[in-house]
mmJSON file of the N, C-alpha and C atoms, coordinates in Angstrom:
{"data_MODEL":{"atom_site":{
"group_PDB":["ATOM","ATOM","ATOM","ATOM","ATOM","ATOM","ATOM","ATOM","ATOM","ATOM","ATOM","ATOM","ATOM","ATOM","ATOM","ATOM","ATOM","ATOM","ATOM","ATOM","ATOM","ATOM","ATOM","ATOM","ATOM","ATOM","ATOM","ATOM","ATOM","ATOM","ATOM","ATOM","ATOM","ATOM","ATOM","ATOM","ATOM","ATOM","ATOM","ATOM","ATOM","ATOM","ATOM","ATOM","ATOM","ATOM","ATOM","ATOM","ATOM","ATOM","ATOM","ATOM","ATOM","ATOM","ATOM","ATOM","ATOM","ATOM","ATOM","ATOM","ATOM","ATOM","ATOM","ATOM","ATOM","ATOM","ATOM","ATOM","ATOM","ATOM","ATOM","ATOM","ATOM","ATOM","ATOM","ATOM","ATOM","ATOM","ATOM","ATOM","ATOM","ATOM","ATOM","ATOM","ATOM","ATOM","ATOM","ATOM","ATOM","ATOM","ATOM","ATOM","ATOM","ATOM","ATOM","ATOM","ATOM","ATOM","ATOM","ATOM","ATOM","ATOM","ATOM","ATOM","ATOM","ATOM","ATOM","ATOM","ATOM","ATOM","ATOM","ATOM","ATOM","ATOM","ATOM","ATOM","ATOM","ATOM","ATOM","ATOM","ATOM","ATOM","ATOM","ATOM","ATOM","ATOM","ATOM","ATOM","ATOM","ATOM","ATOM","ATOM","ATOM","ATOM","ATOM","ATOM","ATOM","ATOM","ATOM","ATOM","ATOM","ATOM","ATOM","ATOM","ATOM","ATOM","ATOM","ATOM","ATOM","ATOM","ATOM","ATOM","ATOM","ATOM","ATOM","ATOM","ATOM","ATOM","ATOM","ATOM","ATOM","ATOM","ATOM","ATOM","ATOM","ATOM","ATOM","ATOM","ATOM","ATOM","ATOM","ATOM","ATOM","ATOM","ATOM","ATOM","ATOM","ATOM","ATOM","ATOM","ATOM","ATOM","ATOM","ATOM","ATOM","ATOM","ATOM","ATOM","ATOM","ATOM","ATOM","ATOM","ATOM","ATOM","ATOM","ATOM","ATOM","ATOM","ATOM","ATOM","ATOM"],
"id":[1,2,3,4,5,6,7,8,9,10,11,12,13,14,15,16,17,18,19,20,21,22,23,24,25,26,27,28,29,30,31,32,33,34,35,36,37,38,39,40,41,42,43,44,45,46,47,48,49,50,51,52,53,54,55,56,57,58,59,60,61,62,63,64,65,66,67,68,69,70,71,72,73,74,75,76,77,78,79,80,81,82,83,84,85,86,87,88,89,90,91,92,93,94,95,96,97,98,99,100,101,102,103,104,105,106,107,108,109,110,111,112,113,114,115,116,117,118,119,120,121,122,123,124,125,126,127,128,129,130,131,132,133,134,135,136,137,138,139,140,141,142,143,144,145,146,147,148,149,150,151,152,153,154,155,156,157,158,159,160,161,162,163,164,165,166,167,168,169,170,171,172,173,174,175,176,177,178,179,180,181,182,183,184,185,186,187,188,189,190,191,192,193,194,195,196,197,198,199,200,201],
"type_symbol":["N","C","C","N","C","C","N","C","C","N","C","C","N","C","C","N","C","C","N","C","C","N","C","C","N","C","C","N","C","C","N","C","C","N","C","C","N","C","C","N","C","C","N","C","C","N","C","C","N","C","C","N","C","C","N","C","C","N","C","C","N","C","C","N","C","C","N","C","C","N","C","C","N","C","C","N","C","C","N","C","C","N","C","C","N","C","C","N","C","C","N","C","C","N","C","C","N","C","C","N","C","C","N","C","C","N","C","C","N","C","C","N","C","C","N","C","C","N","C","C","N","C","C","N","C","C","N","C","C","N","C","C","N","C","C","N","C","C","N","C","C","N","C","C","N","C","C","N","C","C","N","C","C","N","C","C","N","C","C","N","C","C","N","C","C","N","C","C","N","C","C","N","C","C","N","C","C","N","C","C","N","C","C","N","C","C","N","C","C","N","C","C","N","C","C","N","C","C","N","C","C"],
"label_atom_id":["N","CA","C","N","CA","C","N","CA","C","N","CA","C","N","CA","C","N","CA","C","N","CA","C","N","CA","C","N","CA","C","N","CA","C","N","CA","C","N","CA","C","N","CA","C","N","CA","C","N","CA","C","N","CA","C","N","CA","C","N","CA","C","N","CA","C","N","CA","C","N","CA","C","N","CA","C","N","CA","C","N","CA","C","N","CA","C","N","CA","C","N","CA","C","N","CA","C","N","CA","C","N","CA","C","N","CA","C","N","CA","C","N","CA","C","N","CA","C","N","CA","C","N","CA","C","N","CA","C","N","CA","C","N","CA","C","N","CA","C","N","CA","C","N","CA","C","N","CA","C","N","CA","C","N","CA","C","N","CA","C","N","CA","C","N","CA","C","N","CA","C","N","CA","C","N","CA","C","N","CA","C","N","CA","C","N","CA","C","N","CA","C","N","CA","C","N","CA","C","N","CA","C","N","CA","C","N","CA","C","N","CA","C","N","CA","C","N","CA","C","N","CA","C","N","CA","C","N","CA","C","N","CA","C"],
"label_alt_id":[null,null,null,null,null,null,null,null,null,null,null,null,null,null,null,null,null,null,null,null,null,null,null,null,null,null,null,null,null,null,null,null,null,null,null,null,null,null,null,null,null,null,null,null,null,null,null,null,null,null,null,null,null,null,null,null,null,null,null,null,null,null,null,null,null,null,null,null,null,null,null,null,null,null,null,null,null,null,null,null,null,null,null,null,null,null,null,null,null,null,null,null,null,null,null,null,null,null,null,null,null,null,null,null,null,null,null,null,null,null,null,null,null,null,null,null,null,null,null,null,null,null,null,null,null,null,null,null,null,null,null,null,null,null,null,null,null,null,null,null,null,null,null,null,null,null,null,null,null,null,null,null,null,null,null,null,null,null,null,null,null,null,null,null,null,null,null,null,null,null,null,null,null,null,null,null,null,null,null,null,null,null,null,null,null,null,null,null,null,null,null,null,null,null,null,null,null,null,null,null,null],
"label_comp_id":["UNK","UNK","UNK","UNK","UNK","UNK","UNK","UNK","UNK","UNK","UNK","UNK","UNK","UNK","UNK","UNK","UNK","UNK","UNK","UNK","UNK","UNK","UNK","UNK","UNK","UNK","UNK","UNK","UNK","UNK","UNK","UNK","UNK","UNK","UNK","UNK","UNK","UNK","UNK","UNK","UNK","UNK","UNK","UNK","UNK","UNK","UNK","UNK","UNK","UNK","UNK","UNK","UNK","UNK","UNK","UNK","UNK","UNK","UNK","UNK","UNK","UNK","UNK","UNK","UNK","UNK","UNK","UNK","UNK","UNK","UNK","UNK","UNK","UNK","UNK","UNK","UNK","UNK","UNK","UNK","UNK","UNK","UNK","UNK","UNK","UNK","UNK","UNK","UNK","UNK","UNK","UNK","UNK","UNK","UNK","UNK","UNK","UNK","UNK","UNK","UNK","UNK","UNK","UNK","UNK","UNK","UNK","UNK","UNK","UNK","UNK","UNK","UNK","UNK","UNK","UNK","UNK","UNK","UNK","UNK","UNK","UNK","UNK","UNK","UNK","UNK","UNK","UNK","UNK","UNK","UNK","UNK","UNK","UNK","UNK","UNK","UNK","UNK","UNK","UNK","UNK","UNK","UNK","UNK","UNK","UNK","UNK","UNK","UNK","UNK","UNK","UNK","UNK","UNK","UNK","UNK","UNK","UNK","UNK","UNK","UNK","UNK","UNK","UNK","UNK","UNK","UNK","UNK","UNK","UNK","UNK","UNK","UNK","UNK","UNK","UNK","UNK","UNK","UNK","UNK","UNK","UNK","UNK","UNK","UNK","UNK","UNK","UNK","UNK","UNK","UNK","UNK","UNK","UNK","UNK","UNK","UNK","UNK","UNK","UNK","UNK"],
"label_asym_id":["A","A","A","A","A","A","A","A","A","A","A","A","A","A","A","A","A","A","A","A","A","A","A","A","A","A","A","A","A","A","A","A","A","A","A","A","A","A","A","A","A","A","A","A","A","A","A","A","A","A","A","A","A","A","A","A","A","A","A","A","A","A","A","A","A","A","A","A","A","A","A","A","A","A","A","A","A","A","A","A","A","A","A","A","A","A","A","A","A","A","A","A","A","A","A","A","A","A","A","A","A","A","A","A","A","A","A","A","A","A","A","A","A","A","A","A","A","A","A","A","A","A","A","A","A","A","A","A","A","A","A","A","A","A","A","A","A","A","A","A","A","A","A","A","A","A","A","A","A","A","A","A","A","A","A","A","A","A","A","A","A","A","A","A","A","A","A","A","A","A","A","A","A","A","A","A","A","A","A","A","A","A","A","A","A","A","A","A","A","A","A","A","A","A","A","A","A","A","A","A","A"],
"label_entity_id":["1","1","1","1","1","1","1","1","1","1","1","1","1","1","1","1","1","1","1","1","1","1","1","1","1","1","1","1","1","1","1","1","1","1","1","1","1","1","1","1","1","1","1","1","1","1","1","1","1","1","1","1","1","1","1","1","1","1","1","1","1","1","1","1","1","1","1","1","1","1","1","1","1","1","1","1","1","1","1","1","1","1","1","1","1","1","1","1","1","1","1","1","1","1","1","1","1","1","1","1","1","1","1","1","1","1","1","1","1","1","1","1","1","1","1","1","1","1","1","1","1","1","1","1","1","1","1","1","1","1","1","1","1","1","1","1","1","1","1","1","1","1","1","1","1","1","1","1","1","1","1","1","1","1","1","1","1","1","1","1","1","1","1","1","1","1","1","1","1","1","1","1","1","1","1","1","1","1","1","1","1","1","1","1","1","1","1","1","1","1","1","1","1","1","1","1","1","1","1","1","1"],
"label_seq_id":[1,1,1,2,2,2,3,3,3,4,4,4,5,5,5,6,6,6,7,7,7,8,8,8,9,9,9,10,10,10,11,11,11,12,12,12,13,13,13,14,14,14,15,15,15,16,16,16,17,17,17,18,18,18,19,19,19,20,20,20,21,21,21,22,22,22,23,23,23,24,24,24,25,25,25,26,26,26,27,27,27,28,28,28,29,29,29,30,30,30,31,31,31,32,32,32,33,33,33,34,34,34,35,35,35,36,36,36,37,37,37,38,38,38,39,39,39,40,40,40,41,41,41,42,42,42,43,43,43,44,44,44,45,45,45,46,46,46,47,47,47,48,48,48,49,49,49,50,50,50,51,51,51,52,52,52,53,53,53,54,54,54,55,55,55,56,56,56,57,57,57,58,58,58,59,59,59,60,60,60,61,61,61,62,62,62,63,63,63,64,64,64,65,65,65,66,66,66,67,67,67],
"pdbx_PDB_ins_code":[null,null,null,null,null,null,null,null,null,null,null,null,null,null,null,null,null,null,null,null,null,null,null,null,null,null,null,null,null,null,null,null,null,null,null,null,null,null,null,null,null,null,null,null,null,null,null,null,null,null,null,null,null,null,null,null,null,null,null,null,null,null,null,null,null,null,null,null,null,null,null,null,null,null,null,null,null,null,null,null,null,null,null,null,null,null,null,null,null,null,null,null,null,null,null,null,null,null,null,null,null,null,null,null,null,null,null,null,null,null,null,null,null,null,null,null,null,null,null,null,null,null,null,null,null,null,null,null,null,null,null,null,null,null,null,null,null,null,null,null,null,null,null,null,null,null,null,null,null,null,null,null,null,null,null,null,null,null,null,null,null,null,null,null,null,null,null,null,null,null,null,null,null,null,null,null,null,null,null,null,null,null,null,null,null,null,null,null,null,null,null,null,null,null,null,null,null,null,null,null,null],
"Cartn_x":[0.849,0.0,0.898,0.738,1.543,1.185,2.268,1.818,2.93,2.546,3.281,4.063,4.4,5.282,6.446,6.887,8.937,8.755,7.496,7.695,6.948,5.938,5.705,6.549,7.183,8.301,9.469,9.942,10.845,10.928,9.412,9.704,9.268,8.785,9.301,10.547,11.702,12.938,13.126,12.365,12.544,13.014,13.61,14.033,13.361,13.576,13.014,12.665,13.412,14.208,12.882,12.566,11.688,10.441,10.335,8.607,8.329,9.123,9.057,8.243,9.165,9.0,7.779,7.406,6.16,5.251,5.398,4.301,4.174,5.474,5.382,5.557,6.467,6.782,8.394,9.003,10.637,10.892,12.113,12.959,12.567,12.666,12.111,10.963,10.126,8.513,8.289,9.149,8.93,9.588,10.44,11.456,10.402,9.715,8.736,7.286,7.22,6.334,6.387,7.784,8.154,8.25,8.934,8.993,8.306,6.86,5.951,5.996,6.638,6.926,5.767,5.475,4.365,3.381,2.204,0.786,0.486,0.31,-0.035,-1.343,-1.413,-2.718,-3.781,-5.215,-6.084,-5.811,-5.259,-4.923,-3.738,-2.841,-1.95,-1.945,-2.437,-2.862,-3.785,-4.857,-5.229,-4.086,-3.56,-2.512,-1.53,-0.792,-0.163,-0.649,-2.302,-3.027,-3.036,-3.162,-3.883,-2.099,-1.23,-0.211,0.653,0.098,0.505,-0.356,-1.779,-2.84,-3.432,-3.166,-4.503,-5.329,-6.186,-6.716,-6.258,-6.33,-5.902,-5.708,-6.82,-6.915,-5.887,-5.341,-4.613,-3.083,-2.716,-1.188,-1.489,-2.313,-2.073,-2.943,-2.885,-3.474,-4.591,-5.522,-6.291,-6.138,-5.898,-5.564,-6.851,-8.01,-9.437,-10.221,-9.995,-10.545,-10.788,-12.152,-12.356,-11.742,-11.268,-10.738,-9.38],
"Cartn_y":[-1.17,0.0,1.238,1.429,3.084,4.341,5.06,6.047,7.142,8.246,9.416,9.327,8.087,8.248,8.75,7.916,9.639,10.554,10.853,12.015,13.312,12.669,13.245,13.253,12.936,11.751,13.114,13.364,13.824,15.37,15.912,17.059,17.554,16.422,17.237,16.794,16.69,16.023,15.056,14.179,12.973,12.186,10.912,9.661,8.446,7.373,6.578,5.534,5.911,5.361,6.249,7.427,8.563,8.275,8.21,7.757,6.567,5.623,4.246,4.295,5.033,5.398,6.022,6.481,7.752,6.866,5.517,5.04,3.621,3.655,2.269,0.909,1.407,0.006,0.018,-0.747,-0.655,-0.373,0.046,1.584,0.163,-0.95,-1.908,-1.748,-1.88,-1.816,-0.3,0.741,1.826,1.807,1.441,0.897,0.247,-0.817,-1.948,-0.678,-0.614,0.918,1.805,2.52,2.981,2.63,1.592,1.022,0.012,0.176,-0.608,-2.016,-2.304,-3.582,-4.194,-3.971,-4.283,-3.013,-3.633,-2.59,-2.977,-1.097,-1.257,-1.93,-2.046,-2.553,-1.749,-1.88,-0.463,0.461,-0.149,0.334,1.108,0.885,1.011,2.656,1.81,3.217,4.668,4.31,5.318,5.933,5.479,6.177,7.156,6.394,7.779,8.614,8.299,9.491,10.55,9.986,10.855,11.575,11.046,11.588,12.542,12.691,13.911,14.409,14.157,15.291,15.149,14.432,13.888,12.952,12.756,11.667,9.875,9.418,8.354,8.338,8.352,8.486,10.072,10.54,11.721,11.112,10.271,8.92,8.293,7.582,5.76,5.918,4.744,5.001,4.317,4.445,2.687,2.542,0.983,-0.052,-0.679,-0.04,-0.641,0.327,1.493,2.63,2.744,2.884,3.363,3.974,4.179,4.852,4.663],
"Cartn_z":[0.0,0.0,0.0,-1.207,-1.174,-0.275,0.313,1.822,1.489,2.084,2.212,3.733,4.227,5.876,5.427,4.566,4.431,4.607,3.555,3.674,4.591,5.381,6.603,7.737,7.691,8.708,8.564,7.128,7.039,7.268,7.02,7.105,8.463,9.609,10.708,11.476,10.749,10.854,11.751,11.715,12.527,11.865,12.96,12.028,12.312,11.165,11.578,13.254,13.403,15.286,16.145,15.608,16.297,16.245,15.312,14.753,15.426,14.723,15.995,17.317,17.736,19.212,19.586,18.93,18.988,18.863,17.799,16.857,18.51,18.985,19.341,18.79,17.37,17.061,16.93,15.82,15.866,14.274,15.057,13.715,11.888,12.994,11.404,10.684,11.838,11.181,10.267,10.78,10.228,8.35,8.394,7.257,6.455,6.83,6.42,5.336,6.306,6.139,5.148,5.271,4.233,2.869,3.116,1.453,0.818,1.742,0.95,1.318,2.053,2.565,2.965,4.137,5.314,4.649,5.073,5.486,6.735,7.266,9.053,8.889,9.9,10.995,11.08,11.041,11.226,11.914,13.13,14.545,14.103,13.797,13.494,12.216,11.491,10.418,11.036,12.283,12.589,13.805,14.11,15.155,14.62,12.952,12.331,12.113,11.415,11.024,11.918,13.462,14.676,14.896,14.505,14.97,14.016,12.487,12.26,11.492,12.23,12.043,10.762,10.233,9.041,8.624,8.182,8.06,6.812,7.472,7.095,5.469,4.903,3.389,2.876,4.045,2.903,3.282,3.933,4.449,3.323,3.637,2.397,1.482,0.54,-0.752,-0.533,-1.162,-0.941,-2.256,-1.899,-3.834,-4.138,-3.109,-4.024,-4.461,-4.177,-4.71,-6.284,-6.792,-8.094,-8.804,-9.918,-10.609,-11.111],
"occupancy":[1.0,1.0,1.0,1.0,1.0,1.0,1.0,1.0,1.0,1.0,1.0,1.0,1.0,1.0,1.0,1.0,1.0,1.0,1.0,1.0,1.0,1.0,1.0,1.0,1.0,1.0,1.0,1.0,1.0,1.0,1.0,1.0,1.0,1.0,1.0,1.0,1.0,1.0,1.0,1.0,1.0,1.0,1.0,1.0,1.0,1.0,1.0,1.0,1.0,1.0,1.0,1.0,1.0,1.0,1.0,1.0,1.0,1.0,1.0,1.0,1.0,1.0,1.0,1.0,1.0,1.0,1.0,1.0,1.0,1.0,1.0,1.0,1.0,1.0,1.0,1.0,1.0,1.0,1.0,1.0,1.0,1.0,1.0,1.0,1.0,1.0,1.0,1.0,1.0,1.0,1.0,1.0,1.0,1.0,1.0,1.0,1.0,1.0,1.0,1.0,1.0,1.0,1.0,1.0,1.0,1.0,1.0,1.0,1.0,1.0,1.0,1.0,1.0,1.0,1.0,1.0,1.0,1.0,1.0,1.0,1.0,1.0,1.0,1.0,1.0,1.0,1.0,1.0,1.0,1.0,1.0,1.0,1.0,1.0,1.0,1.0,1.0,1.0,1.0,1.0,1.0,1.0,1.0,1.0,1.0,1.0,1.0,1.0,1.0,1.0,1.0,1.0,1.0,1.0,1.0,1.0,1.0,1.0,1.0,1.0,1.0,1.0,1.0,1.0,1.0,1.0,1.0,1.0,1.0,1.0,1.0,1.0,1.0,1.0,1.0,1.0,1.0,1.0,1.0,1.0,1.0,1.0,1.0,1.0,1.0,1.0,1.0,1.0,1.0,1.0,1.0,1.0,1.0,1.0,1.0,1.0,1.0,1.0,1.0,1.0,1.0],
"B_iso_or_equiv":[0.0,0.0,0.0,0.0,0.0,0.0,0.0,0.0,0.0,0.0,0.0,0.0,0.0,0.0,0.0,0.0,0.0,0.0,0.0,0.0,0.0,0.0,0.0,0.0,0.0,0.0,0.0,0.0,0.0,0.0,0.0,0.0,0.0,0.0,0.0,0.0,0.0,0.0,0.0,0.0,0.0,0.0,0.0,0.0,0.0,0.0,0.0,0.0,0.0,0.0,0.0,0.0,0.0,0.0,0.0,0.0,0.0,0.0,0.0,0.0,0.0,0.0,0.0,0.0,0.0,0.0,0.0,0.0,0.0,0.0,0.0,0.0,0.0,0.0,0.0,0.0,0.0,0.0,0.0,0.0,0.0,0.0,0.0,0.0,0.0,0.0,0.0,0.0,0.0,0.0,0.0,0.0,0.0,0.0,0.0,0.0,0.0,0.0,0.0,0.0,0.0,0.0,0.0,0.0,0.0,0.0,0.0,0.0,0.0,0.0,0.0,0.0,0.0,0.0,0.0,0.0,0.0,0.0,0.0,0.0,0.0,0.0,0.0,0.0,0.0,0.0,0.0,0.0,0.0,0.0,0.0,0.0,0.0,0.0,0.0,0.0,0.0,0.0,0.0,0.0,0.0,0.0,0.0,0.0,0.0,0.0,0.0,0.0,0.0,0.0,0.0,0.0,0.0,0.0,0.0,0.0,0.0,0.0,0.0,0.0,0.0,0.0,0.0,0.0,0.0,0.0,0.0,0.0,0.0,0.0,0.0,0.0,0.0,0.0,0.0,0.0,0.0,0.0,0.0,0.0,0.0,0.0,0.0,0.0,0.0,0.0,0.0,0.0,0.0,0.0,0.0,0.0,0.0,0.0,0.0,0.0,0.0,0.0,0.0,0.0,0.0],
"pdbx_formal_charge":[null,null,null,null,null,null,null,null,null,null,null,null,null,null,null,null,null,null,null,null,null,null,null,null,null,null,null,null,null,null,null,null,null,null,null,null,null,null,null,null,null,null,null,null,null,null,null,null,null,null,null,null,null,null,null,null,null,null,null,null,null,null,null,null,null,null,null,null,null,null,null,null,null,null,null,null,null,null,null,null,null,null,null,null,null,null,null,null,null,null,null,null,null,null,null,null,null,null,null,null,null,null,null,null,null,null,null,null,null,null,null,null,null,null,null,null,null,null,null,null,null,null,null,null,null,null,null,null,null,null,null,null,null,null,null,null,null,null,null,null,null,null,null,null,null,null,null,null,null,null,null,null,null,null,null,null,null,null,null,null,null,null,null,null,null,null,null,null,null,null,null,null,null,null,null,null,null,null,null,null,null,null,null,null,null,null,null,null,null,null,null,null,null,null,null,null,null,null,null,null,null],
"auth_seq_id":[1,1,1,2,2,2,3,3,3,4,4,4,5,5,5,6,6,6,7,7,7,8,8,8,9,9,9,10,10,10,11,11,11,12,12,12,13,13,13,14,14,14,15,15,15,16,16,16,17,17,17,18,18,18,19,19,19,20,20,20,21,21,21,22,22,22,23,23,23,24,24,24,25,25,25,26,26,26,27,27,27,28,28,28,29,29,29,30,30,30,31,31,31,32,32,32,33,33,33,34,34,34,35,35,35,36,36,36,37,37,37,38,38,38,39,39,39,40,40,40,41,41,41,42,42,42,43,43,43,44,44,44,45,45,45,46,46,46,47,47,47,48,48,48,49,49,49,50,50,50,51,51,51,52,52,52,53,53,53,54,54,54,55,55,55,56,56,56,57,57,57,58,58,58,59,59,59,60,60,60,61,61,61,62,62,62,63,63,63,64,64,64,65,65,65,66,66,66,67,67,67],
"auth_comp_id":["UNK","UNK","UNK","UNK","UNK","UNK","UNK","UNK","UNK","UNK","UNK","UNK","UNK","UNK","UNK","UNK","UNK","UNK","UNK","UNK","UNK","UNK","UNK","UNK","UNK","UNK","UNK","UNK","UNK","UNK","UNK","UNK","UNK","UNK","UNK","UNK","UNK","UNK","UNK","UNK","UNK","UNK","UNK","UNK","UNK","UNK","UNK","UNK","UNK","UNK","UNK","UNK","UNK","UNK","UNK","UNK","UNK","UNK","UNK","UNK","UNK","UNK","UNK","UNK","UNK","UNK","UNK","UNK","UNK","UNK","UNK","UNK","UNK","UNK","UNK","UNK","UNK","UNK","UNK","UNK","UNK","UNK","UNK","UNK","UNK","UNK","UNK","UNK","UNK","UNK","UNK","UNK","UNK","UNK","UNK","UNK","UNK","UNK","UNK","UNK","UNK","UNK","UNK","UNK","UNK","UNK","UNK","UNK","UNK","UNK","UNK","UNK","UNK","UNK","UNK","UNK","UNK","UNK","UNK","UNK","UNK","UNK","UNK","UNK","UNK","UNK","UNK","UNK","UNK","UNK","UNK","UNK","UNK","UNK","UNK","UNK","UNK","UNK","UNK","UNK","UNK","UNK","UNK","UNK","UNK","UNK","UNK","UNK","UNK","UNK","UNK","UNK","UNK","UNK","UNK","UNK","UNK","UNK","UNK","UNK","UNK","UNK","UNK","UNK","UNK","UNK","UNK","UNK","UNK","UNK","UNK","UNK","UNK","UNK","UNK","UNK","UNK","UNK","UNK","UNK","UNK","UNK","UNK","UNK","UNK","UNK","UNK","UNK","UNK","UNK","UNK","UNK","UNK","UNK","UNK","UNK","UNK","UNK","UNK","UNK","UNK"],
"auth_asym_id":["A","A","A","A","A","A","A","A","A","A","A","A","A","A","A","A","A","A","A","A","A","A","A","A","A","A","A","A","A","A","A","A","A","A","A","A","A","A","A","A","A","A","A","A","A","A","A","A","A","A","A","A","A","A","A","A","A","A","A","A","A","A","A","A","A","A","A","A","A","A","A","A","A","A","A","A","A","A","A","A","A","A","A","A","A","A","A","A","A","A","A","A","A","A","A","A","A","A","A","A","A","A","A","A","A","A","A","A","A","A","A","A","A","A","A","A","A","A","A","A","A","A","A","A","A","A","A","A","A","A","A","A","A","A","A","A","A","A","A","A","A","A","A","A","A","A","A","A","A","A","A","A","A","A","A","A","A","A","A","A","A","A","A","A","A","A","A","A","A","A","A","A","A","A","A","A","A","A","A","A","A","A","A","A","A","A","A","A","A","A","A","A","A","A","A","A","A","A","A","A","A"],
"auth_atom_id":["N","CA","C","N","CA","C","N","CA","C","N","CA","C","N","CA","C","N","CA","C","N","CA","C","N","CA","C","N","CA","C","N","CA","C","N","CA","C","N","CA","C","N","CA","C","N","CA","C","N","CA","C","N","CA","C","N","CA","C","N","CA","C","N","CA","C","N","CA","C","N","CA","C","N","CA","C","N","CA","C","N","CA","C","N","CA","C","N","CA","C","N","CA","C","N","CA","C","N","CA","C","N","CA","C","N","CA","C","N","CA","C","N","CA","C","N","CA","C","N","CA","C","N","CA","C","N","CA","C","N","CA","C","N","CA","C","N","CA","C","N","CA","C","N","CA","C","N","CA","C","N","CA","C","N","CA","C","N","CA","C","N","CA","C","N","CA","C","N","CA","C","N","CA","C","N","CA","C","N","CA","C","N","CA","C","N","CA","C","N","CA","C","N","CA","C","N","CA","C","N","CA","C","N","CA","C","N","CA","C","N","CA","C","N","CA","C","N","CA","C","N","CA","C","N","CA","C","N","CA","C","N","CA","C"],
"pdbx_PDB_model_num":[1,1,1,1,1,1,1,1,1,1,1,1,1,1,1,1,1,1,1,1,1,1,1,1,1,1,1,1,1,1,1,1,1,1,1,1,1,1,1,1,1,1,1,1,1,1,1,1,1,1,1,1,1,1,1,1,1,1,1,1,1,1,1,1,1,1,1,1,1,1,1,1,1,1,1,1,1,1,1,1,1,1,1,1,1,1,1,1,1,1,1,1,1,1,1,1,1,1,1,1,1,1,1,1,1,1,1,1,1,1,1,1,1,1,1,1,1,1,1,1,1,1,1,1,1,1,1,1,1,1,1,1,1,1,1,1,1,1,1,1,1,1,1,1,1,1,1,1,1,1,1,1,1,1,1,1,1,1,1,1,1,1,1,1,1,1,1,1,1,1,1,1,1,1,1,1,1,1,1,1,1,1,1,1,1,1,1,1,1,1,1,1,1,1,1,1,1,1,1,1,1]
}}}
């Protein structure tokens, strides 16, 4: 599932190790994350949202969406 976490991530100069921490998971899962690896968890997906203030659908993509 394609997501904008770098690059929210990046421009409030955090690192991956940071977010982690914030998110509660490890500097891996964030990596995972990033590059498309892994897709979070609902839980998981609404916690970034809540944590840099947007809603979920403006982070990740959805890959069942019309169009």
């Amino acid at each position: 599932m394609r997501n904008r976490l770098r690059e929210l991530r990046s421009a409030r100069g955090w690192t991956q190790e940071e977010l982690g921490r914030r998110l509660g998971v490890s500097r891996q899962a964030v990596i995972a994350l990033e590059t498309d690896k892994h897709d979070p968890s609902l839980d998981l997906a609404y916690r970034i949202a809540a944590l840099f203030g947007e809603p979920v659908e403006a982070i990740f993509e959805n890959p069942h969406a019309a169009g």
